[in-house]
PDB file of N, CA, C and O in Angstrom, chain B, residues numbered from 101:
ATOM      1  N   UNK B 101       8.690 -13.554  48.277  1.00  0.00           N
ATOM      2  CA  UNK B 101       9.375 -12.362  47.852  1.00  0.00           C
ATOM      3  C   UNK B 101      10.001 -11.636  49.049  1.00  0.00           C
ATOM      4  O   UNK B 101      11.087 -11.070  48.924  1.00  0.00           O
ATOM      5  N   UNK B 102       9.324 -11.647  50.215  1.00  0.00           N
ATOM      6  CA  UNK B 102       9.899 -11.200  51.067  1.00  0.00           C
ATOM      7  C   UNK B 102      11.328 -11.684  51.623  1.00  0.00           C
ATOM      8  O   UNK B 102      12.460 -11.223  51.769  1.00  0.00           O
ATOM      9  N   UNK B 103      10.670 -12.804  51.835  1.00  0.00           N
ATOM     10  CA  UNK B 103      12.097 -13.326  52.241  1.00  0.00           C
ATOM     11  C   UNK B 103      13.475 -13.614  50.683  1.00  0.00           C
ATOM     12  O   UNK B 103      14.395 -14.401  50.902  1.00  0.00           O
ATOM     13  N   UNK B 104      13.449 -13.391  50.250  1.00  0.00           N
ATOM     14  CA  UNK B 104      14.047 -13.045  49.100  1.00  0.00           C
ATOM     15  C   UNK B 104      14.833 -11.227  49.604  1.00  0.00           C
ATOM     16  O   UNK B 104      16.032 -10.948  49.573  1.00  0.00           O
ATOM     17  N   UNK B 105      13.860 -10.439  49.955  1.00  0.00           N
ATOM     18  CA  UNK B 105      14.170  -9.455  49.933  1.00  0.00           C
ATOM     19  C   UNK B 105      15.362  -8.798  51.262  1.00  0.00           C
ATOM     20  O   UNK B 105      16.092  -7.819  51.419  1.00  0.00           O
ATOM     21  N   UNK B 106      14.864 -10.396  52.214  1.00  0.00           N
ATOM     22  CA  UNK B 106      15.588 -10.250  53.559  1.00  0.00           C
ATOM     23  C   UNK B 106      17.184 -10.459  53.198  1.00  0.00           C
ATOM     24  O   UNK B 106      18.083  -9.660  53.457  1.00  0.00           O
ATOM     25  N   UNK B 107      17.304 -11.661  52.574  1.00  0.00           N
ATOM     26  CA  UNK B 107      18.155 -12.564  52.193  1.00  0.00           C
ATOM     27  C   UNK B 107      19.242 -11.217  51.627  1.00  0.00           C
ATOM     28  O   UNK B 107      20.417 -11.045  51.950  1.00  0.00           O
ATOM     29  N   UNK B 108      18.425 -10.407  50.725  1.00  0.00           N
ATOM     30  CA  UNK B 108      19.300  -9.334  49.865  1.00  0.00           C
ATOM     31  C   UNK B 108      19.934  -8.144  50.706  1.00  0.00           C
ATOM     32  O   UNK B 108      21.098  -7.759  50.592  1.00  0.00           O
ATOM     33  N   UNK B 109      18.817  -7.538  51.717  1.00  0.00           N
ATOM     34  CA  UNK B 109      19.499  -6.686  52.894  1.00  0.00           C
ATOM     35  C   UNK B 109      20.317  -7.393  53.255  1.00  0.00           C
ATOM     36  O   UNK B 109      21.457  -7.005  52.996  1.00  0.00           O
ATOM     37  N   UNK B 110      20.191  -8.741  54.008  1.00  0.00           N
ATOM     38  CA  UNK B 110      21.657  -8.915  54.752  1.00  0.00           C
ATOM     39  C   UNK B 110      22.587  -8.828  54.056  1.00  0.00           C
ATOM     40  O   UNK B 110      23.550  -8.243  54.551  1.00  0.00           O
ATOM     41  N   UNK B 111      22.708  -9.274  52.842  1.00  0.00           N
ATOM     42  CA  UNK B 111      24.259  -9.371  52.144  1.00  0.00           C
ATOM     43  C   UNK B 111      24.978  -8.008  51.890  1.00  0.00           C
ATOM     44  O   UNK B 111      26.179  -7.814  51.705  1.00  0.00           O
ATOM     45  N   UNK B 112      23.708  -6.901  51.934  1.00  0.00           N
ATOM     46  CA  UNK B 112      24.256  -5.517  51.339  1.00  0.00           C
ATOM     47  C   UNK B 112      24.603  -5.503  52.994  1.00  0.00           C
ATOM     48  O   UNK B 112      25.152  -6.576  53.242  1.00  0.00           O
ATOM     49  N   UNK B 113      24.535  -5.032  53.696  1.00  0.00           N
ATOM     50  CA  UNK B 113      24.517  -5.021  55.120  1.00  0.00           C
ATOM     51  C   UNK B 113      25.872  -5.688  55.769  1.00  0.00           C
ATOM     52  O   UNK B 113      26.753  -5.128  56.422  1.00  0.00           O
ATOM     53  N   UNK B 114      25.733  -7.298  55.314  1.00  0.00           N
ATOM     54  CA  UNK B 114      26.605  -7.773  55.945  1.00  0.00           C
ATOM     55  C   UNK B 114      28.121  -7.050  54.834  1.00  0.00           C
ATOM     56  O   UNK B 114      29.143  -6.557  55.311  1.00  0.00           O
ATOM     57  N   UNK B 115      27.926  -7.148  53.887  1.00  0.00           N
ATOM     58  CA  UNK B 115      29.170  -6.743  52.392  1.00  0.00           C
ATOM     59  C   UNK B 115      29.134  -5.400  53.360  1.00  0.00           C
ATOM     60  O   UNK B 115      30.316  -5.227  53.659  1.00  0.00           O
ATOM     61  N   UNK B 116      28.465  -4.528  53.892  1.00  0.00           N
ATOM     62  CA  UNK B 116      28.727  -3.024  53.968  1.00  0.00           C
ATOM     63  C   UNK B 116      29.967  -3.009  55.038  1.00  0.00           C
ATOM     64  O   UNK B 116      31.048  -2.432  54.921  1.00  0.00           O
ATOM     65  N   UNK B 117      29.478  -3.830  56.131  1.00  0.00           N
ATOM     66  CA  UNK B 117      30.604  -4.085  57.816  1.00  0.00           C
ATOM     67  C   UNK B 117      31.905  -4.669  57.052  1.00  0.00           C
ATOM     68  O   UNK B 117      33.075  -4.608  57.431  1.00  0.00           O
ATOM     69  N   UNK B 118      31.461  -5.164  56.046  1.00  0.00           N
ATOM     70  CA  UNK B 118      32.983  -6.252  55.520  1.00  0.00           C
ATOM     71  C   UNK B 118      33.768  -5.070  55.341  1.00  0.00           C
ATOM     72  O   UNK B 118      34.831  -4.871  55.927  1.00  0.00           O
ATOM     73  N   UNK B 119      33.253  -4.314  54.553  1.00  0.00           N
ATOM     74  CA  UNK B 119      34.322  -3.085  53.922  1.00  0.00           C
ATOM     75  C   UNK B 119      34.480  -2.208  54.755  1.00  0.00           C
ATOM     76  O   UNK B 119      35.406  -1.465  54.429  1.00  0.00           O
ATOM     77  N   UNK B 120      33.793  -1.820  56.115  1.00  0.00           N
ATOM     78  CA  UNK B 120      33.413  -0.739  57.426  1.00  0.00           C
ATOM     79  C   UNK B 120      34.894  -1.537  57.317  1.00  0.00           C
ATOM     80  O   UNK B 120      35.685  -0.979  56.558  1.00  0.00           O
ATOM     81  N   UNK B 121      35.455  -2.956  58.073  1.00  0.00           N
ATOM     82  CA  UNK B 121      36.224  -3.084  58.689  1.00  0.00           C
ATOM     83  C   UNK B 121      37.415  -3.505  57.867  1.00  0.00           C
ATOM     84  O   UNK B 121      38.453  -3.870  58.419  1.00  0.00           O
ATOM     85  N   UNK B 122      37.301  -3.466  56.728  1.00  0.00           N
ATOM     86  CA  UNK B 122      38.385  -3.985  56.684  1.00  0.00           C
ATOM     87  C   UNK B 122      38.342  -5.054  55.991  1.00  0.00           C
ATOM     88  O   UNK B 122      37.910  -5.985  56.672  1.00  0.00           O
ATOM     89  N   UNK B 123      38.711  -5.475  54.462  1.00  0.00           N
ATOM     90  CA  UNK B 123      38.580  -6.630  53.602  1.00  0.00           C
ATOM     91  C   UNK B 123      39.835  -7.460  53.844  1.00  0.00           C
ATOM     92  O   UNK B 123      39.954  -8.679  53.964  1.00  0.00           O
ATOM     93  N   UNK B 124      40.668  -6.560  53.882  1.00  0.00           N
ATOM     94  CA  UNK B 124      42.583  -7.310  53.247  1.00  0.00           C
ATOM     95  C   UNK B 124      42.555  -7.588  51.708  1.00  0.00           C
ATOM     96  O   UNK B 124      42.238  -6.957  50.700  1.00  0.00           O
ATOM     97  N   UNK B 125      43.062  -8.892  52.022  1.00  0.00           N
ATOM     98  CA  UNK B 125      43.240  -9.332  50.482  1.00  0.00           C
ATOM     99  C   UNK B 125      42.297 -10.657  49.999  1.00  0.00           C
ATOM    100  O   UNK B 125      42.423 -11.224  48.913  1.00  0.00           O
ATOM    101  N   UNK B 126      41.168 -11.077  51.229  1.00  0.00           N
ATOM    102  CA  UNK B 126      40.627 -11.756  51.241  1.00  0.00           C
ATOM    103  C   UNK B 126      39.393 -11.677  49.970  1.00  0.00           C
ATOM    104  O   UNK B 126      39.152 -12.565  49.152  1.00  0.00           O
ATOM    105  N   UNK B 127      38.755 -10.413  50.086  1.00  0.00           N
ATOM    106  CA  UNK B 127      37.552 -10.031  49.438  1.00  0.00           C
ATOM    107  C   UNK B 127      36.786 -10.560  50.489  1.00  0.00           C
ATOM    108  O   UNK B 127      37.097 -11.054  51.573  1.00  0.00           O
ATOM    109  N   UNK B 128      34.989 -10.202  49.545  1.00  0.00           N
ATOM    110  CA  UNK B 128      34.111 -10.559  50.969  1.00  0.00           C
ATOM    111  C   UNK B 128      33.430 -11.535  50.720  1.00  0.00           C
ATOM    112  O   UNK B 128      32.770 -11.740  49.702  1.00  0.00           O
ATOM    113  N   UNK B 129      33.585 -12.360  51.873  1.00  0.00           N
ATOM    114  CA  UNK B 129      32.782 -13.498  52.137  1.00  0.00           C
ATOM    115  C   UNK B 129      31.373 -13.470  51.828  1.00  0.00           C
ATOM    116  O   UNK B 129      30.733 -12.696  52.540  1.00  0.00           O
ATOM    117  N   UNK B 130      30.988 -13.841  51.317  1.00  0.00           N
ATOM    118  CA  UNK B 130      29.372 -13.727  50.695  1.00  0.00           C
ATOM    119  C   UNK B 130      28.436 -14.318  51.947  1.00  0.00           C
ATOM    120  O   UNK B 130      27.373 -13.855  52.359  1.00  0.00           O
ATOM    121  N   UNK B 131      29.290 -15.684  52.499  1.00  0.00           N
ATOM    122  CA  UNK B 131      28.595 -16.643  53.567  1.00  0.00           C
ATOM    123  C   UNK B 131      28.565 -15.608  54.856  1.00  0.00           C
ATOM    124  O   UNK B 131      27.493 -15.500  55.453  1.00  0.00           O
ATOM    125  N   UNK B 132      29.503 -14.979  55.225  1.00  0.00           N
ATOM    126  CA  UNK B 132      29.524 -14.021  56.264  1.00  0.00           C
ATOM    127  C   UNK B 132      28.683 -12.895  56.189  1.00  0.00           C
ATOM    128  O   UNK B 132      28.177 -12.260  57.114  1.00  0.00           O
ATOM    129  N   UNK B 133      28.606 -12.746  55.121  1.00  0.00           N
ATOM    130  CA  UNK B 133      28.016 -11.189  54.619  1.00  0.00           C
ATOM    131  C   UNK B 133      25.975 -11.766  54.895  1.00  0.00           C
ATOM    132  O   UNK B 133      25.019 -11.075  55.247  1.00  0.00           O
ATOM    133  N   UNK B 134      26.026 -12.777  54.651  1.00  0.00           N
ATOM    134  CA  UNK B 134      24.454 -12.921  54.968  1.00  0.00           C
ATOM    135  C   UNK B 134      23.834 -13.174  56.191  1.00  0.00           C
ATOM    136  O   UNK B 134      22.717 -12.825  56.572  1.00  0.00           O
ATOM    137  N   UNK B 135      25.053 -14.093  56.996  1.00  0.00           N
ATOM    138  CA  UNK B 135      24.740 -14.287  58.612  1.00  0.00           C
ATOM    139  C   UNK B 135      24.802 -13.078  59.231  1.00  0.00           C
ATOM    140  O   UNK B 135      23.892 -12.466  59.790  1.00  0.00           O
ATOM    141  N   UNK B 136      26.103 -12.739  59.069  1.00  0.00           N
ATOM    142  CA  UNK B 136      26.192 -11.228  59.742  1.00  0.00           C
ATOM    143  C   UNK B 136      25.217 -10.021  59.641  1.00  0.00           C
ATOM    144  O   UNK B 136      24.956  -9.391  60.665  1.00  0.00           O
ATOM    145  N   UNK B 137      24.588  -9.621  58.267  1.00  0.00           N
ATOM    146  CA  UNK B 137      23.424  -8.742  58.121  1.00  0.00           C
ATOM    147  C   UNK B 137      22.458  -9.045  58.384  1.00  0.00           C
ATOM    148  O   UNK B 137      21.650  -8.117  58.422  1.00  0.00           O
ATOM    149  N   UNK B 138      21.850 -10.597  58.758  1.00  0.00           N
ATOM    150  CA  UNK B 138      20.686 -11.222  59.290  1.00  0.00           C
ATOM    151  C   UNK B 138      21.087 -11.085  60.596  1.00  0.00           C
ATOM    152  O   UNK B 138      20.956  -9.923  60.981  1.00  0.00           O
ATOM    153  N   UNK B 139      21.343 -11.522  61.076  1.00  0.00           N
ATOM    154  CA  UNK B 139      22.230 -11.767  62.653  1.00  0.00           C
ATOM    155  C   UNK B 139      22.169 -10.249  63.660  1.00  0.00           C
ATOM    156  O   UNK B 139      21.674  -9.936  64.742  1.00  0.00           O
ATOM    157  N   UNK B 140      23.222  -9.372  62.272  1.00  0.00           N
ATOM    158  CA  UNK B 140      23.567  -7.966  63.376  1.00  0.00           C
ATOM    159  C   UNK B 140      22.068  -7.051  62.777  1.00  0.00           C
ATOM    160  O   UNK B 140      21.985  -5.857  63.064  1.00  0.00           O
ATOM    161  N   UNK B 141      20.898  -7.759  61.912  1.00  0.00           N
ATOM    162  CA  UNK B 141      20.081  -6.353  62.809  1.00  0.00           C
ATOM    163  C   UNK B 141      19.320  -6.563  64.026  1.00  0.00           C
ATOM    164  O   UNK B 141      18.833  -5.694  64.749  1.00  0.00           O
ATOM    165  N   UNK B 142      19.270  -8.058  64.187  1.00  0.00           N
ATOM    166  CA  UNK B 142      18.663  -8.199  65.363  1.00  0.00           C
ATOM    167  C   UNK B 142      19.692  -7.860  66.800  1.00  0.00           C
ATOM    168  O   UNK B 142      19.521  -7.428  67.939  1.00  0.00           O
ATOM    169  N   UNK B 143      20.820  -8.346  65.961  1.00  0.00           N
ATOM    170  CA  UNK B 143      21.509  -7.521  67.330  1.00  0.00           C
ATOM    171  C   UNK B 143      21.289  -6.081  67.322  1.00  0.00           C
ATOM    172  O   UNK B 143      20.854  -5.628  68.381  1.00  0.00           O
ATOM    173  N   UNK B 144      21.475  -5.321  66.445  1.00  0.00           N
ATOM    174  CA  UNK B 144      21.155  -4.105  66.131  1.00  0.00           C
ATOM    175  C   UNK B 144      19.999  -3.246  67.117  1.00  0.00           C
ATOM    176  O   UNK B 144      20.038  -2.220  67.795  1.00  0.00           O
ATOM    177  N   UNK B 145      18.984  -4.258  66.794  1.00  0.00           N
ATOM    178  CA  UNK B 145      17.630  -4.289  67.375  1.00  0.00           C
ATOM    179  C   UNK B 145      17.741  -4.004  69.077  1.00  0.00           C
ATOM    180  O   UNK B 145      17.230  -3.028  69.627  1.00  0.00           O
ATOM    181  N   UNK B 146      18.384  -4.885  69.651  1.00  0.00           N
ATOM    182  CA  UNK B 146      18.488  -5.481  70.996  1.00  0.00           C
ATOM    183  C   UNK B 146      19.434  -4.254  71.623  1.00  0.00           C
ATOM    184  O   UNK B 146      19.269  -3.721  72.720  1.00  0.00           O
ATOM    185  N   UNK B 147      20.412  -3.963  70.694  1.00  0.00           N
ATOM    186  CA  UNK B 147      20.776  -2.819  70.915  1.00  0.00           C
ATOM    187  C   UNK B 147      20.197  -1.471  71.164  1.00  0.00           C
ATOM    188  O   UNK B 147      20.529  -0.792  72.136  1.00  0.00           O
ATOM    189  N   UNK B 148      19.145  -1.014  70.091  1.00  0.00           N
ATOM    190  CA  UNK B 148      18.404   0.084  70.140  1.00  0.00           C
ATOM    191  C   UNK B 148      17.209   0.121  71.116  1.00  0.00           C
ATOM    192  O   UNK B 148      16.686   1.112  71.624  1.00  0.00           O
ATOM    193  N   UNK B 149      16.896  -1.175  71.263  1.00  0.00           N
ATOM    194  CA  UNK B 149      15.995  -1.127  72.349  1.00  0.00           C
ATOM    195  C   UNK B 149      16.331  -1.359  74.135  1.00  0.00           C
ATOM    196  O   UNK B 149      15.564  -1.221  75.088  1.00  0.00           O
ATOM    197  N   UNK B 150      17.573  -1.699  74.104  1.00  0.00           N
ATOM    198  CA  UNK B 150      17.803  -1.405  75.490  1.00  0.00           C
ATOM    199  C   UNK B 150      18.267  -0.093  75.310  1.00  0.00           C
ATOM    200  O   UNK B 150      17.925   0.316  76.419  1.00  0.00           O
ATOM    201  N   UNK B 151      18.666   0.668  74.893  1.00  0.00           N
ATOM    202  CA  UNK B 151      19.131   1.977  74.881  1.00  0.00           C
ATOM    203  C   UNK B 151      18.538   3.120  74.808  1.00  0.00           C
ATOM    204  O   UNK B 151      18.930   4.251  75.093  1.00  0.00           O
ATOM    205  N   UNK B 152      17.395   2.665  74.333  1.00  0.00           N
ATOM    206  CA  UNK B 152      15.944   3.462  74.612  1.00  0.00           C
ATOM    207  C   UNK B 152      15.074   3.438  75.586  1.00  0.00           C
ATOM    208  O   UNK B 152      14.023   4.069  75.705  1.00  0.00           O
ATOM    209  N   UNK B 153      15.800   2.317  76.598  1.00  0.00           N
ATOM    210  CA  UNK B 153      14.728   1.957  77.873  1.00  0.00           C
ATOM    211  C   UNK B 153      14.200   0.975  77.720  1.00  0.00           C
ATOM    212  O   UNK B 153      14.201   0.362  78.787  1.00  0.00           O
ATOM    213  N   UNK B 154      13.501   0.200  76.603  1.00  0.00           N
ATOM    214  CA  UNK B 154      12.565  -0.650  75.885  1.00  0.00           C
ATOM    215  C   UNK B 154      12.768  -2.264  77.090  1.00  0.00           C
ATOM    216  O   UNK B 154      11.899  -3.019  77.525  1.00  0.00           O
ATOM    217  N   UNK B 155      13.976  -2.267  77.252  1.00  0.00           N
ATOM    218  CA  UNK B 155      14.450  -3.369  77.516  1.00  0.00           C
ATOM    219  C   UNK B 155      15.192  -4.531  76.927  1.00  0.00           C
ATOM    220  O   UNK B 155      15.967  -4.087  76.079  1.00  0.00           O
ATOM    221  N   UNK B 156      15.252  -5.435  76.994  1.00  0.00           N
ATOM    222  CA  UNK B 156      15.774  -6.197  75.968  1.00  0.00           C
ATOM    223  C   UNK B 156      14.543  -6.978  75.212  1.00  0.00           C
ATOM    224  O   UNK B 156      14.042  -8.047  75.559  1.00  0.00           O
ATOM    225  N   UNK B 157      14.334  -6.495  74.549  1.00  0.00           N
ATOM    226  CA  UNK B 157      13.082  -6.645  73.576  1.00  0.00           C
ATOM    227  C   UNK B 157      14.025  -6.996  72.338  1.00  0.00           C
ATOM    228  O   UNK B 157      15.012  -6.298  72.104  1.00  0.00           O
ATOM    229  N   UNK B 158      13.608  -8.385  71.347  1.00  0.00           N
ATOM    230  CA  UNK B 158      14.705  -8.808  70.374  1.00  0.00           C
ATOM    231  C   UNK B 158      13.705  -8.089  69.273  1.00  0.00           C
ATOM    232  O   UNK B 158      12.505  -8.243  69.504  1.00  0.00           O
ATOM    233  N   UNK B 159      14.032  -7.382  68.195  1.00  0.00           N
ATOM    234  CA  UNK B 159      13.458  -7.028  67.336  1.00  0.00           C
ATOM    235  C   UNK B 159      14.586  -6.582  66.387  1.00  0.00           C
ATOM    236  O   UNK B 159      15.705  -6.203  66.733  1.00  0.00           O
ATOM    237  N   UNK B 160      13.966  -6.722  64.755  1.00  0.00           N
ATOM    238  CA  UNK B 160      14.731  -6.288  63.500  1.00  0.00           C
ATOM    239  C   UNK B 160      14.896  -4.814  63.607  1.00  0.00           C
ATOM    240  O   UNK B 160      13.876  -4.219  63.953  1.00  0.00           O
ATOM    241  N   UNK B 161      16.470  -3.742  63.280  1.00  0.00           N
ATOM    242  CA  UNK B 161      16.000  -2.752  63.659  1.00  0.00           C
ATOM    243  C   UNK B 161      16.328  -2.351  62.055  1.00  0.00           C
ATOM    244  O   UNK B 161      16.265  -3.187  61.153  1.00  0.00           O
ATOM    245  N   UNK B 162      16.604  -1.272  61.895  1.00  0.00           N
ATOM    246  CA  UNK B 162      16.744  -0.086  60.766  1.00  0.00           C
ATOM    247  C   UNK B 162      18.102  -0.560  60.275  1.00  0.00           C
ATOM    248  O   UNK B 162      18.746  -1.515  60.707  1.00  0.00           O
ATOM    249  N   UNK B 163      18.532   0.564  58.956  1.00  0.00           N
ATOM    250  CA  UNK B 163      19.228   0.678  58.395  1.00  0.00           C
ATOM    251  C   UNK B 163      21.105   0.730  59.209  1.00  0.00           C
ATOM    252  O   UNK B 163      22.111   0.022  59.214  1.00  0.00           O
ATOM    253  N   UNK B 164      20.650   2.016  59.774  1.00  0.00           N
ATOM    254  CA  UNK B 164      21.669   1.986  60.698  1.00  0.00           C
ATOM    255  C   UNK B 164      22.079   1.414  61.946  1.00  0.00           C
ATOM    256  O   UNK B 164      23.243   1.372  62.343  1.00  0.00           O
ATOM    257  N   UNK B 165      20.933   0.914  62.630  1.00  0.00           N
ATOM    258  CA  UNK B 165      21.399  -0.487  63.710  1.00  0.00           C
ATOM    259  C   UNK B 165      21.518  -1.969  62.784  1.00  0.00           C
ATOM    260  O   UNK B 165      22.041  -2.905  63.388  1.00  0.00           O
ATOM    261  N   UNK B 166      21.143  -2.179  61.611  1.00  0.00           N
ATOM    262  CA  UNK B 166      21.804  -3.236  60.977  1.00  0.00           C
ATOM    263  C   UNK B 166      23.095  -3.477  60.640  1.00  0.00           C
ATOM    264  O   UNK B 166      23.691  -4.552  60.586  1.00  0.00           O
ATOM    265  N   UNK B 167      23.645  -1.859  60.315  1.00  0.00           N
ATOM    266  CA  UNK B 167      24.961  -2.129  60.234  1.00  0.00           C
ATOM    267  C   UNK B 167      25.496  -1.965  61.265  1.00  0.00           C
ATOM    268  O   UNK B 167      26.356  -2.845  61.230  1.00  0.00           O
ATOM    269  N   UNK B 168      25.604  -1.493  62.121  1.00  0.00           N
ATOM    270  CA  UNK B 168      26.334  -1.679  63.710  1.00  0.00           C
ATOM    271  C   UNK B 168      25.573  -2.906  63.914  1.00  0.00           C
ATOM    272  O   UNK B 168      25.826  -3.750  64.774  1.00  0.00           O
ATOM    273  N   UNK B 169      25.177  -2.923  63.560  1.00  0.00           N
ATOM    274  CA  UNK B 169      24.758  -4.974  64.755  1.00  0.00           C
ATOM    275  C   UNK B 169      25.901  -5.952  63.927  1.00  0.00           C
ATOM    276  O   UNK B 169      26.666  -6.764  64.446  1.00  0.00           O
ATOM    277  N   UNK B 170      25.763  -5.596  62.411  1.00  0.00           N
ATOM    278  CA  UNK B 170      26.509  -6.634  61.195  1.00  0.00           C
ATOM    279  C   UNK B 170      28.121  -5.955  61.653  1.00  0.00           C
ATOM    280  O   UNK B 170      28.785  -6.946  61.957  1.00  0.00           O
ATOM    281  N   UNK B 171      28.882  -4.862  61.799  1.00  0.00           N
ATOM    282  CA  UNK B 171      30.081  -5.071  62.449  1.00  0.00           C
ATOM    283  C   UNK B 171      30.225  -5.609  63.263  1.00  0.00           C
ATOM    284  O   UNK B 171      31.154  -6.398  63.090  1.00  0.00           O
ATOM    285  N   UNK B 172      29.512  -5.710  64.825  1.00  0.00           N
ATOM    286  CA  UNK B 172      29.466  -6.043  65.538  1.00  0.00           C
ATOM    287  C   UNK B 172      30.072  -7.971  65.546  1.00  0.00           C
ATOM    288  O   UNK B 172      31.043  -8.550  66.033  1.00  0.00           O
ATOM    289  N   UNK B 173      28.845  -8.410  64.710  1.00  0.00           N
ATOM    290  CA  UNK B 173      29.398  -9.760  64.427  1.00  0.00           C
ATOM    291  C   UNK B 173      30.227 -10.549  63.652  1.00  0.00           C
ATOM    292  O   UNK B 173      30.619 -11.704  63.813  1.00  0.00           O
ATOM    293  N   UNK B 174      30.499  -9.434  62.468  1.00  0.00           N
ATOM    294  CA  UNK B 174      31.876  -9.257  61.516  1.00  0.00           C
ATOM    295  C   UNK B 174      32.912  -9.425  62.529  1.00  0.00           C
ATOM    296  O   UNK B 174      33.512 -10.500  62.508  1.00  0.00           O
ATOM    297  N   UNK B 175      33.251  -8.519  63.461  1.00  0.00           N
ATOM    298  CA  UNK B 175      34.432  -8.242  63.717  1.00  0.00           C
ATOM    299  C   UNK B 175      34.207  -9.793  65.090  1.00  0.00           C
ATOM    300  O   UNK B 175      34.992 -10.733  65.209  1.00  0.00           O
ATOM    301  N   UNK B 176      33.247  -9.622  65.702  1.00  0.00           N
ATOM    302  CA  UNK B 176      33.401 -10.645  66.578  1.00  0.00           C
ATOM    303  C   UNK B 176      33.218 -12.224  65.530  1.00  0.00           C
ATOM    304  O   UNK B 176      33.008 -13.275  66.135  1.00  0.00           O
ATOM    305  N   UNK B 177      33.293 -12.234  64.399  1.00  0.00           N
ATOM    306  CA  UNK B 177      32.950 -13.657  63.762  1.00  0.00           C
ATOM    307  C   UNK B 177      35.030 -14.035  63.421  1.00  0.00           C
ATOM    308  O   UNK B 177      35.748 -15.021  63.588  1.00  0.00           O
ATOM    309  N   UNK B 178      35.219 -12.836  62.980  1.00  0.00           N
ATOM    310  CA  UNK B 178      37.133 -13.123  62.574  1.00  0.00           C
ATOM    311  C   UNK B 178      37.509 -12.899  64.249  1.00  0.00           C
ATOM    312  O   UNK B 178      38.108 -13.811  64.820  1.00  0.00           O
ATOM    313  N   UNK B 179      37.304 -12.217  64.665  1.00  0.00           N
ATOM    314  CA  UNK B 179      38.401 -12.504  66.425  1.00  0.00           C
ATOM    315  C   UNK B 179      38.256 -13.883  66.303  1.00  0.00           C
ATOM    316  O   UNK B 179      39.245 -14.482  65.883  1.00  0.00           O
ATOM    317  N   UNK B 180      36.873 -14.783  66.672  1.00  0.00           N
ATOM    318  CA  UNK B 180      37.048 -16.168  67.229  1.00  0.00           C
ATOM    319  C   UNK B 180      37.999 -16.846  65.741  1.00  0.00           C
ATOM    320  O   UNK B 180      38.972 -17.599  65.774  1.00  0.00           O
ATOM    321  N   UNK B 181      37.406 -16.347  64.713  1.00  0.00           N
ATOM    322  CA  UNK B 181      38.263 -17.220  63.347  1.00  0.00           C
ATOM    323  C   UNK B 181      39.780 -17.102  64.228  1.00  0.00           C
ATOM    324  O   UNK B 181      40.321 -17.935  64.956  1.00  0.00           O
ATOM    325  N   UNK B 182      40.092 -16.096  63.943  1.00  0.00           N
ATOM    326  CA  UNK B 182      41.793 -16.155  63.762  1.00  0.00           C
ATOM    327  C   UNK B 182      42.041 -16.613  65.215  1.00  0.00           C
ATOM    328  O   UNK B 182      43.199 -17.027  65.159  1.00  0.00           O
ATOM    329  N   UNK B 183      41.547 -16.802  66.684  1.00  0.00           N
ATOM    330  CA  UNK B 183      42.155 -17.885  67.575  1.00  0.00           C
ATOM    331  C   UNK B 183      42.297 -18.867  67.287  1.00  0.00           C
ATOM    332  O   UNK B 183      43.401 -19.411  67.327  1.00  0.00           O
ATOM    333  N   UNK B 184      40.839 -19.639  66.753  1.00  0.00           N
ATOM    334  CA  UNK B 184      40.931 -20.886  66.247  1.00  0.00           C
ATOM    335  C   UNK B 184      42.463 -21.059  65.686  1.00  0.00           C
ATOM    336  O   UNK B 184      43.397 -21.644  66.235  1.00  0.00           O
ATOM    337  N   UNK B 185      42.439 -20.403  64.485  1.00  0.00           N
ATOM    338  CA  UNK B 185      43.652 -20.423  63.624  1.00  0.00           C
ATOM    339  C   UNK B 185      44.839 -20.655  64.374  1.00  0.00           C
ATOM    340  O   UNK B 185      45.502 -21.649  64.081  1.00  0.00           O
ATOM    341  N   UNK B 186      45.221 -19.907  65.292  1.00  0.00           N
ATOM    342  CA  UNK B 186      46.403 -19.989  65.783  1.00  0.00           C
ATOM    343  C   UNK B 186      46.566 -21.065  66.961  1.00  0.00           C
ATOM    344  O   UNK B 186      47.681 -21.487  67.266  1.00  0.00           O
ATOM    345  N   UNK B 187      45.304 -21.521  67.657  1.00  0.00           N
ATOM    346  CA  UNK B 187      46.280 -22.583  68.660  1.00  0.00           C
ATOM    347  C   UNK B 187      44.770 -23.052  69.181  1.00  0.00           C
ATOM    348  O   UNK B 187      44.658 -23.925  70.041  1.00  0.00           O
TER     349      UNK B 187
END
């Protein structure tokens, strides 16, 4: 159940950065939306804890460093997309 429950934060999480930044006409990637909200709270994490002194200590953080961690890799997951794309 838990992990069931993880699976469901990331997508709200990762779906939340989709729309923070910007959909187009694409809609949201469901596959992105789960890496990215799994992904950016630990970045999230790594974030809040060097910034607190902690160090780089990798840990799951909160609500609001999940979604700054999940833009974070939103926006850095389409930069590398669209180079690829072009050359």
């Amino acid at each position: 159940m838990l992990i069931i429950g993880l699976i469901l934060f990331g997508m709200l999480v990762g779906a939340g950065a989709q729309l923070l930044l910007g959909r187009g006409s694409r809609g949201i990637d469901w596959s992105m939306a789960v890496v990215a909200g799994l992904v950016g709270s630990f970045v999230g994490g790594l974030l809040s804890s060097t910034l607190a002194g902690d160090g780089l200590a990798l840990r799951p953080s909160g609500i609001i460093g999940s979604l700054v961690g999940a833009v974070i890799v939103t926006a850095t997951w389409r930069y590398v997309t669209d180079r690829r794309r072009r050359g």
